[in-house]
C-alpha positions in Angstrom: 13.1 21.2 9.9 14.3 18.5 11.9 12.6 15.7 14.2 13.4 13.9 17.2 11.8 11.1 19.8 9.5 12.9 21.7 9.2 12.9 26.2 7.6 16.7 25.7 4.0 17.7 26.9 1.5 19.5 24.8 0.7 22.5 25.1 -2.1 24.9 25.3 -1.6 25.9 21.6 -4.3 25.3 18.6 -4.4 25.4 15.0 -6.0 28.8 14.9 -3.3 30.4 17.0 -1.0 29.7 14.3 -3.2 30.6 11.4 -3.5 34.0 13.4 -0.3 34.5 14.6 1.5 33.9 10.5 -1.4 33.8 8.3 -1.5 37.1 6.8 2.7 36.7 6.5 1.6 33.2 4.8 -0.6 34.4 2.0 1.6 37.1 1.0 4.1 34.5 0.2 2.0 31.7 -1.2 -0.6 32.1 -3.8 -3.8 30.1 -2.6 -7.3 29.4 -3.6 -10.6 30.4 -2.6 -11.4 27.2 -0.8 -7.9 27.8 1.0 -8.4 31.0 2.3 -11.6 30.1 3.2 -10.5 27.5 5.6 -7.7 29.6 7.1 -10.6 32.2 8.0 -12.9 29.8 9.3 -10.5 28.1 11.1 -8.4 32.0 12.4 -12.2 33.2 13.3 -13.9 29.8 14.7 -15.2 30.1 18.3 -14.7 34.1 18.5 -16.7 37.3 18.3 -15.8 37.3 14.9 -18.9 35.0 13.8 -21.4 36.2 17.0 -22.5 34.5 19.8 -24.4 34.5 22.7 -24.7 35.7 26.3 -25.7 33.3 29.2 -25.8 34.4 32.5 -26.1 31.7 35.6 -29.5 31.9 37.5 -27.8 30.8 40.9 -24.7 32.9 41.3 -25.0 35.7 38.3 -22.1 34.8 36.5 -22.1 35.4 32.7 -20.4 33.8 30.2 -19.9 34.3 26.3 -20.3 31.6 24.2 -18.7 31.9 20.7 -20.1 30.3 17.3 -18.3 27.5 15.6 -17.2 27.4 12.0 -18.3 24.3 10.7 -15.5 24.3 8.6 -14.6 20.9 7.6 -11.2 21.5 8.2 -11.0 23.3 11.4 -9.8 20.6 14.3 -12.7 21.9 16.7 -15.4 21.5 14.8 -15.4 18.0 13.9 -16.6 15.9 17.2 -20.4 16.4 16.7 -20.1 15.6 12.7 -18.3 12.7 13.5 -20.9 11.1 16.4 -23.7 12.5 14.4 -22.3 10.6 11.4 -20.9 7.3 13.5 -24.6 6.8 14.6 -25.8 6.5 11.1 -23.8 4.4 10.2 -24.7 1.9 13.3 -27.6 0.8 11.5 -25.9 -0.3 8.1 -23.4 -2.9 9.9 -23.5 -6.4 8.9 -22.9 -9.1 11.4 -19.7 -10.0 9.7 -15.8 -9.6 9.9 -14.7 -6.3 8.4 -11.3 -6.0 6.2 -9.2 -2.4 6.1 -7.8 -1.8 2.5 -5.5 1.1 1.8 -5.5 2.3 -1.9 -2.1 4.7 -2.4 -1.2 7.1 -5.3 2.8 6.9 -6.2 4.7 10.4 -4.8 4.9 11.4 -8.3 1.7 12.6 -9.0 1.4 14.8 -6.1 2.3 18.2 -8.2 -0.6 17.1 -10.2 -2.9 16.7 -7.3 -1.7 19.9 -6.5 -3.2 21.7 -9.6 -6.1 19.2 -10.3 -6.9 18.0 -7.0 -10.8 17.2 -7.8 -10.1 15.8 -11.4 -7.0 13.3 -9.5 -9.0 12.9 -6.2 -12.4 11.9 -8.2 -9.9 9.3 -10.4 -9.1 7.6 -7.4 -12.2 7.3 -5.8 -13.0 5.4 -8.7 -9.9 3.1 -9.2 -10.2 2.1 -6.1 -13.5 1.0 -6.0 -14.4 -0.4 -9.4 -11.5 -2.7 -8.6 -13.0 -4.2 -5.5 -16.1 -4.5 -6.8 -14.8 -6.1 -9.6 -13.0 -8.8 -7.6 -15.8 -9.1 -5.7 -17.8 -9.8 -8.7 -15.3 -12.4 -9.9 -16.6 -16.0 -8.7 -13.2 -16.8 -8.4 -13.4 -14.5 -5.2 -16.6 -13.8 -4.1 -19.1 -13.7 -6.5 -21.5 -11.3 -5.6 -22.1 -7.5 -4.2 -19.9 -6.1 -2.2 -20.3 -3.6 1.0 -17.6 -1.0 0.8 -16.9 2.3 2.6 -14.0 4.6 0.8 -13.0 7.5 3.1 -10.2 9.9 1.2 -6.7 10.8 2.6 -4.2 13.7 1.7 -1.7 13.5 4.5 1.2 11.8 6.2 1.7 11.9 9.4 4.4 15.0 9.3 2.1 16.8 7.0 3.6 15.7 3.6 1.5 15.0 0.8 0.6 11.5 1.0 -2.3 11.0 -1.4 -4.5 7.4 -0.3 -7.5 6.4 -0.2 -8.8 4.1 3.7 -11.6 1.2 2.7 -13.8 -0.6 4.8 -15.4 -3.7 2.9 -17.2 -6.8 4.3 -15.6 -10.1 4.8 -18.4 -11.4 1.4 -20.9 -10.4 -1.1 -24.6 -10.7 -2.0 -24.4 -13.1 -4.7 -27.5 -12.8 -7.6 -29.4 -15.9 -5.6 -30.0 -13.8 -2.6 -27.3 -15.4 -0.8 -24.1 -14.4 1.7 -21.1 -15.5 0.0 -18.7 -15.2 2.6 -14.9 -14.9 2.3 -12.1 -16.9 2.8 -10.8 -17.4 6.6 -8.5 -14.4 6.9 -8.6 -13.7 2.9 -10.1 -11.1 0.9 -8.5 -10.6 -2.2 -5.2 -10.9 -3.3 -3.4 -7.8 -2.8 -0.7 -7.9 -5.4 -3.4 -8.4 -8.0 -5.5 -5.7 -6.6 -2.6 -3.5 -6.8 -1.9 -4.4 -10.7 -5.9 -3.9 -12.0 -5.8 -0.5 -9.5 -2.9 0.9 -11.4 -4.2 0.3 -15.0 -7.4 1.7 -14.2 -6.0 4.6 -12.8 -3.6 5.2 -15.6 -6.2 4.9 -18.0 -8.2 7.6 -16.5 -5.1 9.5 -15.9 -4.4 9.2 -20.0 -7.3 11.0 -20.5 -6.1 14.2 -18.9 -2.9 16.6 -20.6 -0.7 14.2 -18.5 2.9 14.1 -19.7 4.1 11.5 -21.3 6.8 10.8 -19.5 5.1 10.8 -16.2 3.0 8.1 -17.3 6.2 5.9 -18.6 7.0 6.4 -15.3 3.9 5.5 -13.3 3.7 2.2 -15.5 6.9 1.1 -14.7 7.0 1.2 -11.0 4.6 -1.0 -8.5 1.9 0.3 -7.0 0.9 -0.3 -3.3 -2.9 -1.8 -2.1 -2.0 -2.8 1.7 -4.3 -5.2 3.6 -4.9 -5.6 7.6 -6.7 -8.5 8.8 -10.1 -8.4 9.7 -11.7 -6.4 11.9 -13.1 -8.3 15.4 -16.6 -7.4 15.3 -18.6 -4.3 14.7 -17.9 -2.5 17.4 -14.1 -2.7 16.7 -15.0 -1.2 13.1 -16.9 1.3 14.8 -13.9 2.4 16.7 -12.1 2.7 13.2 -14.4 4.7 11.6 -14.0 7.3 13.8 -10.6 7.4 13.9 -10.2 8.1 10.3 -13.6 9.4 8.9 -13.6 13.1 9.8 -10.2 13.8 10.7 -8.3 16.8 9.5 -4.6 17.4 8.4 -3.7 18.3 11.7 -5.4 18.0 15.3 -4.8 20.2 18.1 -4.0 17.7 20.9 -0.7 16.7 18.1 0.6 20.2 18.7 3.2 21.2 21.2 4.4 24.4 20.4 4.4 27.6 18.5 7.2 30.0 18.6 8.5 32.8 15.7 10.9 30.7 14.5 9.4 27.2 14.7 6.0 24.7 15.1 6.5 21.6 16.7 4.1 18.9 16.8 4.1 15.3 17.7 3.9 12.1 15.1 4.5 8.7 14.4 7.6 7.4 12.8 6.6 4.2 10.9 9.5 3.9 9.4 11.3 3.3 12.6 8.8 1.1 14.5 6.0 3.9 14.9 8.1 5.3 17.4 6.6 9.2 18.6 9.0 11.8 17.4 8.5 15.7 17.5 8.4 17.5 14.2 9.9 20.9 13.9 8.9 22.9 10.9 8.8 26.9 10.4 5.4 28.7 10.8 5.5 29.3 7.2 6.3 25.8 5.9 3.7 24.6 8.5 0.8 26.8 7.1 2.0 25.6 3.4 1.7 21.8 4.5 -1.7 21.7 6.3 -3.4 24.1 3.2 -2.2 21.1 0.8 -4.7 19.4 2.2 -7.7 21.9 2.0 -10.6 20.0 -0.6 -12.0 21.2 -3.2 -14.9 22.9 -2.1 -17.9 20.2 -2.1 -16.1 17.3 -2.6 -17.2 13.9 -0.6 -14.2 12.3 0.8 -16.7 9.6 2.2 -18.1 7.4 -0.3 -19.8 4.1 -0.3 -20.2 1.5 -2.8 -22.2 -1.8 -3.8 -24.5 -3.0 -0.9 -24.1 0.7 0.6 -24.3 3.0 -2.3 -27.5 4.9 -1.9 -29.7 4.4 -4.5 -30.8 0.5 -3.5 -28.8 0.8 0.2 -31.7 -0.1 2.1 -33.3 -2.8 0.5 -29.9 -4.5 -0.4 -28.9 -4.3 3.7 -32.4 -6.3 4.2 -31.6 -8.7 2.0 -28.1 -9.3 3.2 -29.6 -9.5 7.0 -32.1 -11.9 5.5 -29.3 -14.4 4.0 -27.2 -13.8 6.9 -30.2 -14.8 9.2 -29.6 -11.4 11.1 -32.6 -9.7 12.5 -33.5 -6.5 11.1 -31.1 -3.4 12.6 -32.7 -1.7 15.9 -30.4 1.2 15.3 -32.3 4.3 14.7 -31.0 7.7 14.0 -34.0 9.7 15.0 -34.5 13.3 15.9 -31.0 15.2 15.4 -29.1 15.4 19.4 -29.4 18.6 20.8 -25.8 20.1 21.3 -26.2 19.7 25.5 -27.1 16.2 24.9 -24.8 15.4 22.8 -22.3 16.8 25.0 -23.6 15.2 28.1 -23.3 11.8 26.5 -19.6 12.4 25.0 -17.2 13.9 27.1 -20.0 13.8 30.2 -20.1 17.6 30.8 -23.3 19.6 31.1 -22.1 22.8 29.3 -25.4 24.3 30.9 -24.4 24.3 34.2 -22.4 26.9 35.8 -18.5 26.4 35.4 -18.4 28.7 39.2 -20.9 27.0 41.9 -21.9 24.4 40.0 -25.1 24.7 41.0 -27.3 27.5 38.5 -27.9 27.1 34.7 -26.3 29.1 32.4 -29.5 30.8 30.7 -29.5 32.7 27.7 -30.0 36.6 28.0 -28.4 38.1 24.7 -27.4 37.3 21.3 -25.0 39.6 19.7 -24.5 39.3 15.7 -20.9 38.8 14.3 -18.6 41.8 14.6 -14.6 41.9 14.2 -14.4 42.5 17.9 -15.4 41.1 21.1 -18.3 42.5 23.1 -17.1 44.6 25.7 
């Protein structure tokens, strides 16, 4: 493999050209799960006769045009937009008018071999490090005092694909304390971070002791510091917004990163934090490259969103109206409604009409066939 400062321009290449292209050679070689090879096939089969479709034909000019299904696969780079919106405009409504901080909650390198093997049980562990420490400190009157808001969206990757196993928080700058009051924050403080990191590590450990762990890897684990990073706080609402959907439904890999895909090599493009973030091209072998992004395949139902405190479902909306209350914030306007039709939604996103006819311009694409899922295209 080997990397260098990219100039290059991407390419016309996806994801699922590569999973056709070397899949089959991949899972001869590797031994994967069900949940893996399920992804690769949603992903190898998304947008293609393979999962049917239907026929539209423009009632201006006659021009017909087939219009694949999607995968929904959770994993597949093309299917992600609409979940992402449909989810973004849900989450519009529980936003507090207050300051926002980004935690990042980071498992050492050595225990990726056992995320690996017991990615749910380690995954799982995590989710609930992370956040019983935070609401912990937020508990603590020394801090806060009170409830906290928290959002905990799960991460598997680095930016070349390694395994980089962390968890991204979103928690409001204060609490709900037991009066019914906003506790707010200190200017530009949340919690201390070094302390975080300490109480994150034992409780991970200790939940970590409870599995065949060896013993050694846990002498290790408890000897070395762990990492909690803090940013500062967000702007405003909108700017958290704009984070959310950056990192909520994001897979390993997206297509725009690629560049290329040749028998011998993929190269796609990433940051180099290390070395002032600086954009470099990756160039890994087809095989390795397949290998990398299923390390990151899920367990099959697992929720890599989570929320806690104000926001965790069972009292979420009469907790938020108390919090608007003591924050003397008018009730939210945000409403999600009947679900966005898929023209709509489109219209409003990328401002394309995928009903009108890509030739004059002019007709409407209308719908004349539907064909069921076969292993090869209509003719």
């Amino acid at each position: 493999m080997a990397a260098r400062q990219t100039g290059a321009r991407s390419s016309k290449v996806e994801l699922a050209d590569i999973v056709r292209r070397y899949g089959a050679a991949f899972r001869a070689t590797h031994r994967l799960c069900a949940v893996q090879h399920r992804a690769l096939r949603a992903i190898e089969q998304c947008r293609t006769a393979a999962l049917g479709g239907e026929l539209r034909q423009c009632d201006a000019c006659g021009k017909q045009r087939y219009v694949y299904h999607s995968c929904r696969n959770r994993h597949c780079p093309k299917c992600q937009t609409r979940a992402k919106e449909r989810w973004l405009a849900e989450r519009r409504a529980e936003l507090l008018p207050v300051a926002y901080y980004h935690l990042v909650f980071t498992l050492p390198h050595e225990l990726n071999a056992l995320a690996q093997h017991r990615p749910r049980e380690l995954y799982a562990m995590l989710f609930a490090s992370a956040s019983e420490t935070l609401i912990e400190f937020g508990r603590n009157a020394r801090w806060l005092g009170g409830e906290i808001a928290a959002t905990l969206v799960l991460h598997t990757w680095g930016q070349t694909l390694s395994q980089h196993v962390h968890v991204h928080c979103l928690v409001a700058a204060g609490a709900l304390d037991a009066a019914g009051q906003w506790v707010r924050s200190r200017r530009g403080f949340l919690f201390p971070v070094k302390a975080l990191s300490a109480v994150f590590r034992g409780k991970f450990l200790a939940a970590l002791g409870k599995l065949p762990a060896p013993p050694a890897l846990l002498v290790a684990l408890r000897a070395k510091p762990w990492v909690v990073y803090a940013k500062r706080p967000f702007a405003g609402p909108q700017q958290v917004l704009e984070y959310l959907g950056r990192y909520t439904h994001r897979t390993a890999i997206s297509n725009e990163r690629l560049v290329s895909a040749q028998a011998d090599s993929v190269r796609f493009r990433y940051k180099d934090y290390a070395h002032g973030e600086r954009r470099r091209i990756m160039q890994l072998e087809p095989i390795e490259f397949l290998r990398r992004f299923a390390l990151h395949v899920l367990p099959r139902g697992f929720n890599r969103i989570r929320h806690y405190g104000l926001l965790a479902n069972r009292n979420k909306a009469t907790l938020l109206s108390r919090a608007r209350a003591a924050l003397q914030a008018p009730a939210s306007s945000q409403r999600t409604g009947a679900p966005e039709s898929v023209r709509a939604f489109w219209q409003r996103v990328a401002g394309i009409d995928i009903e009108r006819c890509p030739r004059c311009h002019h007709g409407t694409l209308r719908l004349i066939a539907v064909f069921a899922a076969r292993t090869h295209p209509p003719p």
